[in-house]
C-alpha positions in Angstrom: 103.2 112.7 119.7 103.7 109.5 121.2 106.8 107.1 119.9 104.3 104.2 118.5 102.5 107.3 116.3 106.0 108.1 114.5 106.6 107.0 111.0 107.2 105.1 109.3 103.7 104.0 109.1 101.1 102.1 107.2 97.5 103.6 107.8 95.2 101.4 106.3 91.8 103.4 104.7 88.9 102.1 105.8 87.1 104.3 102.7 88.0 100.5 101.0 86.9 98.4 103.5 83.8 96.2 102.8 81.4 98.6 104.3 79.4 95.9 105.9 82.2 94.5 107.9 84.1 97.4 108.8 84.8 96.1 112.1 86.0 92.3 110.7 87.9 94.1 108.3 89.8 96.2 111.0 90.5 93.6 113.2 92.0 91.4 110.3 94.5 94.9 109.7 94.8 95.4 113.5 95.8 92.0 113.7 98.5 91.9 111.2 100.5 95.2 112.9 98.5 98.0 112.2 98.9 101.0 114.6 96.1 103.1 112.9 93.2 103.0 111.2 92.6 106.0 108.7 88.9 107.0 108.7 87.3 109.1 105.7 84.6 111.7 106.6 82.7 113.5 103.5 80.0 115.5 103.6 78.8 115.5 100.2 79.9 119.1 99.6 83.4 119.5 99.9 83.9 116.4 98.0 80.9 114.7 95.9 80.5 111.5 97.8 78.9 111.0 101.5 81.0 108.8 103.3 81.3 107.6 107.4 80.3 109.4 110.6 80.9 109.6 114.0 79.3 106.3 114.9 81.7 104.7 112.8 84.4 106.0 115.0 82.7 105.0 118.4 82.4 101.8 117.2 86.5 101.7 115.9 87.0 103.1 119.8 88.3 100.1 121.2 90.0 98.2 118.7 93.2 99.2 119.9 94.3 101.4 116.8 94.8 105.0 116.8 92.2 106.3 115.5 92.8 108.8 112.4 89.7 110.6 110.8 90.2 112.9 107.8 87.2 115.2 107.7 86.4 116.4 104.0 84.1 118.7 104.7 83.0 121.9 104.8 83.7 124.6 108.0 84.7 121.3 109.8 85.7 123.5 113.0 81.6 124.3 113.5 80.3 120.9 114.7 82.6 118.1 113.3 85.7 118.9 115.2 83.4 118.2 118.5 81.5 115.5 117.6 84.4 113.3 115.6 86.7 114.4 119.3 84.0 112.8 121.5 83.5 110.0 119.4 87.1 108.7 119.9 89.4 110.2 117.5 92.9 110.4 118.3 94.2 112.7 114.9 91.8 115.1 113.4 92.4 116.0 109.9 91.1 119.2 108.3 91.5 120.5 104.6 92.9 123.7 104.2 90.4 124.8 101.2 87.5 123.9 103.3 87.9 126.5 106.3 89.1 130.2 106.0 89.7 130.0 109.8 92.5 127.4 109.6 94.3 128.6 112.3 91.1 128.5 114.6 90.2 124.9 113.6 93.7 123.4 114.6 93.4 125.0 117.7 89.9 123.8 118.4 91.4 120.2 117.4 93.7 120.4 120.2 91.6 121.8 122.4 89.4 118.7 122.3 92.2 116.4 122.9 93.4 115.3 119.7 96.4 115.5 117.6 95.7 118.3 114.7 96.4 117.6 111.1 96.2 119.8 108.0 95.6 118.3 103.9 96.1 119.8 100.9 94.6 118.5 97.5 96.8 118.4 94.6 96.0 122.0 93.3 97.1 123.6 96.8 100.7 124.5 96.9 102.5 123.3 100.0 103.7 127.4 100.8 100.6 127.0 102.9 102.6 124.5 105.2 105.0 128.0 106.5 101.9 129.5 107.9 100.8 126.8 110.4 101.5 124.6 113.3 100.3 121.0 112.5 101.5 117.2 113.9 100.4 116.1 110.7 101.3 117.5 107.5 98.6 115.6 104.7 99.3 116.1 100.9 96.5 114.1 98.7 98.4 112.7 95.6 95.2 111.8 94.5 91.7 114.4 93.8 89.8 113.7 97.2 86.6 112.1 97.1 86.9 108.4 95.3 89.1 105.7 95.9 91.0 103.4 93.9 92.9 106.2 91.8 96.2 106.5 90.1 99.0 108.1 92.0 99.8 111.9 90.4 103.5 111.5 89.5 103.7 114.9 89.8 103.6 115.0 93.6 106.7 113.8 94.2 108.3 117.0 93.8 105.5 118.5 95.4 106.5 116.1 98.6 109.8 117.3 98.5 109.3 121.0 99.0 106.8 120.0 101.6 109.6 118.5 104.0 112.2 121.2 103.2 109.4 123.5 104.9 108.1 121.6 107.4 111.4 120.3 108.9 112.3 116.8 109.9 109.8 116.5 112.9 106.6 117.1 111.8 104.7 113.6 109.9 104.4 114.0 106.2 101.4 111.8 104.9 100.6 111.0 101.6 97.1 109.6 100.6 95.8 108.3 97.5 97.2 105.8 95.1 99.7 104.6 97.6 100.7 100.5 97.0 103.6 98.5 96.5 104.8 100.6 93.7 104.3 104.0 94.6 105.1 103.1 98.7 109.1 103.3 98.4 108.9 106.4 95.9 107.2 108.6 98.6 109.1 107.4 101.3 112.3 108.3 99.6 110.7 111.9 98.5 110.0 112.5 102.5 106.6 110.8 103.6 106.7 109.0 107.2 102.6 107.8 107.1 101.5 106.2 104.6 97.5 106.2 103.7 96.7 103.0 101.5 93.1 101.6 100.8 92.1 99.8 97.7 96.2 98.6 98.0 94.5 97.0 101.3 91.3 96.3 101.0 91.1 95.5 97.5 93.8 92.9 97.7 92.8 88.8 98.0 94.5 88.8 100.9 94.6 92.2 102.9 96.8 91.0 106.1 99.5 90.3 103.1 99.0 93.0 101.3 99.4 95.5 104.7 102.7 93.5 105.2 104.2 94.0 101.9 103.5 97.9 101.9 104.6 97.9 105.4 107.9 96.5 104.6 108.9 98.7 101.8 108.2 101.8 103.6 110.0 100.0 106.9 107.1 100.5 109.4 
């Protein structure tokens, strides 16, 4: 992993973004220091809710971001891995519950070029973590699917096991209710990248809000 990709680091959701001016609304990001863009795939099955494709990634290619896609779906290692690879995406996130081939689907996220990422929802313990080889260790602090909701206090603790097992090296995310109050708690419990949406997105001014979160966690 390259030195600009390690934490601490804000990666602002594009799940929140004004879904008609995705690409106005990652410049304005971009433009205030944002190194990635976190992109939410969903399928409809894995989670309820259909949400961004490929396209949306080829058309992210050349912002000048890294481009981050989390794939909620289902078997993601039979077509998606492939198509979200080509498209442009640097860091290829894959839920554990969604494959029983995880081991086979990080691999074939490698294989195409990209760095490979693993998430567990909130019900998942973090044990899974000692059976793996990831860049990108995701835990949700939120139920995937819908923005917008309230941080589980609970996964705090949960974050803390997590880097006693994956060691200091590997990039802990969090995702889901991150903001200005929950930023510095997770960063203090072990998290280096640091998903935050409707914190963004849903703020007056996004360029400020990006800032703020950005300074508490110190990217």
């Amino acid at each position: 992993m390259t030195d600009d990709l390690r934490g601490p680091l804000v990666a602002p959701s594009l799940l929140a973004a004004d879904a008609g001016r995705l690409a106005d609304q990652a410049a304005l990001v971009i433009d205030a220091g944002a190194r990635m863009l976190h992109i939410d795939v969903m399928d409809g099955h894995f989670v309820p809710p259909l949400a961004l494709g490929p396209q949306v990634v080829r058309g992210l290619r050349d912002s000048g971001a890294h481009l981050e896609v989390h794939l909620m779906v289902e078997r993601p290692e039979r077509t998606q891995i492939a198509d979200f690879a080509a498209a442009g995406a640097g860091t290829i996130i894959i839920h554990h519950e969604a494959t029983p081939h995880v081991d086979y689907a990080l691999q074939a996220i490698r294989a195409a070029g990209c760095l490979a990422g693993l998430a567990v929802t909130p019900s998942t313990p973090v044990e899974v973590f000692r059976e793996v080889d990831v860049d990108v260790a995701l835990l949700m602090t939120v139920n995937p699917g819908w923005g917008g909701q309230r941080f589980l206090p609970g996964s705090l603790e949960k974050l803390r096991r997590l880097r006693q097992i994956v060691g200091p090296d590997v990039e802990i995310e969090v995702d889901g209710g991150v903001d200005v109050t929950t930023a510095g708690l997770v960063a203090a419990a072990g998290a280096t990248r640091f998903v935050a949406g409707t914190a963004v997105f849903g703020a007056p001014d996004p360029q400020a809000a990006f800032l703020e979160i950005s300074a508490i966690v110190g990217d």
